[in-house]
MDTraj code that builds the backbone (N, CA, C; nanometers):
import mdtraj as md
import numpy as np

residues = "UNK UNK UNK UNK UNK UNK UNK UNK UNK UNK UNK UNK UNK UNK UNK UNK UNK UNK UNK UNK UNK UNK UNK UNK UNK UNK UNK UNK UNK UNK UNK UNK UNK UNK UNK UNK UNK UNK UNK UNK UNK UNK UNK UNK UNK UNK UNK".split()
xyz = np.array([
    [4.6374, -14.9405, 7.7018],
    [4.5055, -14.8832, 7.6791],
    [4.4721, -14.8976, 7.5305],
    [4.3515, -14.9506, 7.5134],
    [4.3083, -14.9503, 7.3508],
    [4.2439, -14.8090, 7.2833],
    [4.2911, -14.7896, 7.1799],
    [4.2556, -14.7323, 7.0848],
    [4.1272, -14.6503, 7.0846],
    [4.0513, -14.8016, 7.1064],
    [3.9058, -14.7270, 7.1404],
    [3.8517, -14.6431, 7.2239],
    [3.9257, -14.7383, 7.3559],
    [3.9314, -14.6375, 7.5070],
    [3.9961, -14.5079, 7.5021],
    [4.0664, -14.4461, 7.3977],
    [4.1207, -14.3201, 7.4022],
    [4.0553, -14.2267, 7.3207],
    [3.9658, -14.2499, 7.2182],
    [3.8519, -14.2086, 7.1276],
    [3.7555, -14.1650, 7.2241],
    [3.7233, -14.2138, 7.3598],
    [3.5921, -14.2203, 7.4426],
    [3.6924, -14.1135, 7.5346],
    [3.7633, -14.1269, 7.5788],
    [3.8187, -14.0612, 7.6877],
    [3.8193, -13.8941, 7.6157],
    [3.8928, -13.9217, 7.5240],
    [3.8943, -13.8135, 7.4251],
    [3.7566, -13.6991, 7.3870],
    [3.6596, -13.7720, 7.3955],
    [3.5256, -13.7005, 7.3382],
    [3.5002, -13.6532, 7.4817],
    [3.4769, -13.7179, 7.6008],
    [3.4588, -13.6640, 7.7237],
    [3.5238, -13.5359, 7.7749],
    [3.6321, -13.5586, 7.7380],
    [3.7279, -13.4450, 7.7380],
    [3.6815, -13.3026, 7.6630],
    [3.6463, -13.3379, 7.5337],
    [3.6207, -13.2063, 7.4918],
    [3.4395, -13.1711, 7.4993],
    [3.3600, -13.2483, 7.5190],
    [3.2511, -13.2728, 7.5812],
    [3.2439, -13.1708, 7.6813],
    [3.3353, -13.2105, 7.7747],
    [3.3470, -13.1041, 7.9219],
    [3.4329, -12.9890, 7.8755],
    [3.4392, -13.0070, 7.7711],
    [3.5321, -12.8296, 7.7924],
    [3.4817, -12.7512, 7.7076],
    [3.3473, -12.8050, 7.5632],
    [3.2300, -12.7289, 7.5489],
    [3.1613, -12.7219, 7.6366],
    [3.1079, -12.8042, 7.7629],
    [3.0049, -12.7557, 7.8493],
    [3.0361, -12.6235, 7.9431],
    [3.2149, -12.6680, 7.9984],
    [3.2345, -12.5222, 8.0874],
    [3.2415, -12.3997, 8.0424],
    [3.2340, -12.4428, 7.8573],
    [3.2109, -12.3085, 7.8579],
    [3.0764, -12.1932, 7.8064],
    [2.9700, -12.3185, 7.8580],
    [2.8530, -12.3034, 7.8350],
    [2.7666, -12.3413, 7.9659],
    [2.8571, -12.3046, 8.0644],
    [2.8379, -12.3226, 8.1764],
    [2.7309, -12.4340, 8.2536],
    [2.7304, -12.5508, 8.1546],
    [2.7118, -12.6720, 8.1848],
    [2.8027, -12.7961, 8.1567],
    [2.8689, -12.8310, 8.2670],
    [2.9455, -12.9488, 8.2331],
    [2.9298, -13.0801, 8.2328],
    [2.8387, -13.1174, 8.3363],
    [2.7209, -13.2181, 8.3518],
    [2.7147, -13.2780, 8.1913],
    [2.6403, -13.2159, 8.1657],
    [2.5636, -13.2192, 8.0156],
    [2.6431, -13.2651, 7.9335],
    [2.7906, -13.1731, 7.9252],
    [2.8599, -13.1315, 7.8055],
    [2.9152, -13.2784, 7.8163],
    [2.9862, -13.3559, 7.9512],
    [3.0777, -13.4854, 7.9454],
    [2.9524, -13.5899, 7.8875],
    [2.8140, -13.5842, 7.9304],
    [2.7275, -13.6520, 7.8884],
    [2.7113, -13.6879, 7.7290],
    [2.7435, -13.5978, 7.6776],
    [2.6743, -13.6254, 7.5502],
    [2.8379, -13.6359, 7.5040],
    [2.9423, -13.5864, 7.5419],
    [3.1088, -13.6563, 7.5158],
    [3.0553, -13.7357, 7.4733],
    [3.0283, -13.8076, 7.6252],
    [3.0286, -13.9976, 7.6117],
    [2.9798, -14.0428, 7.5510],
    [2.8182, -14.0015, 7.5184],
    [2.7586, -14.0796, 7.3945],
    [2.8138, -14.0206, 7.2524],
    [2.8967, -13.9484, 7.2405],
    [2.9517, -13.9510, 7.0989],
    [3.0485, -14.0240, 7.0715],
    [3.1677, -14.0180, 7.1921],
    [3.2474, -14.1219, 7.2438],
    [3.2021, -14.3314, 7.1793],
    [3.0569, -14.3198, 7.2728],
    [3.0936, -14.4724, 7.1861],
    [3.0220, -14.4517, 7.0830],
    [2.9298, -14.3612, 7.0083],
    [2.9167, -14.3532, 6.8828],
    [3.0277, -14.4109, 6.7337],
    [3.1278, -14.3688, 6.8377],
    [3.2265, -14.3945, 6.7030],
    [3.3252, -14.4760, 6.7356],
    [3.2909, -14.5430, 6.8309],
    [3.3927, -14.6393, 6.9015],
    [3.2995, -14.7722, 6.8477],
    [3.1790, -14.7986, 6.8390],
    [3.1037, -14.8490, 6.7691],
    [3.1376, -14.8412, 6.5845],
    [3.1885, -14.7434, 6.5583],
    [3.1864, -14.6947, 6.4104],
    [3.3095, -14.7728, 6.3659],
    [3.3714, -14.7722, 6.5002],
    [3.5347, -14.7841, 6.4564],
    [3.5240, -14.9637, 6.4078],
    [3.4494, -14.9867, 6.5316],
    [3.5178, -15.1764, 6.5517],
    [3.3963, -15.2137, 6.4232],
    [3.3251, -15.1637, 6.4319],
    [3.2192, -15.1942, 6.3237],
    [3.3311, -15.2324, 6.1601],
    [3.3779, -15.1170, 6.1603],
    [3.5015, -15.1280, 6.0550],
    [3.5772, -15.2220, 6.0347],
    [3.6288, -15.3171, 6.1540],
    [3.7482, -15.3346, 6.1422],
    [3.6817, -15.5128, 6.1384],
])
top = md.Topology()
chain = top.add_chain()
for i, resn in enumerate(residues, 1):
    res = top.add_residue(resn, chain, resSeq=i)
    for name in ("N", "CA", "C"):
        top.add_atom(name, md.element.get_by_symbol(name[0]), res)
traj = md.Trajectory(xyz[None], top)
């Protein structure tokens, strides 16, 4: 698994575990993900 793919998996993750506890999780993995490749973009951009 790359690097990147664990940055994205990673943001989803805590994405959904601010939403449950804002009793939207929908939402919360949603915007994970777009922070997810925000910086997965940031990263390779770098390199």
């Amino acid at each position: 698994m790359k690097r990147e793919d664990v940055i994205i998996y990673a943001c989803v993750i805590i994405g959904a575990g601010v939403g449950l506890m804002l009793d939207q999780a929908l939402p919360g993995v949603l915007i994970g993900l777009g922070v997810g490749y925000l910086i997965k973009q940031g990263i390779s951009n770098d390199q």
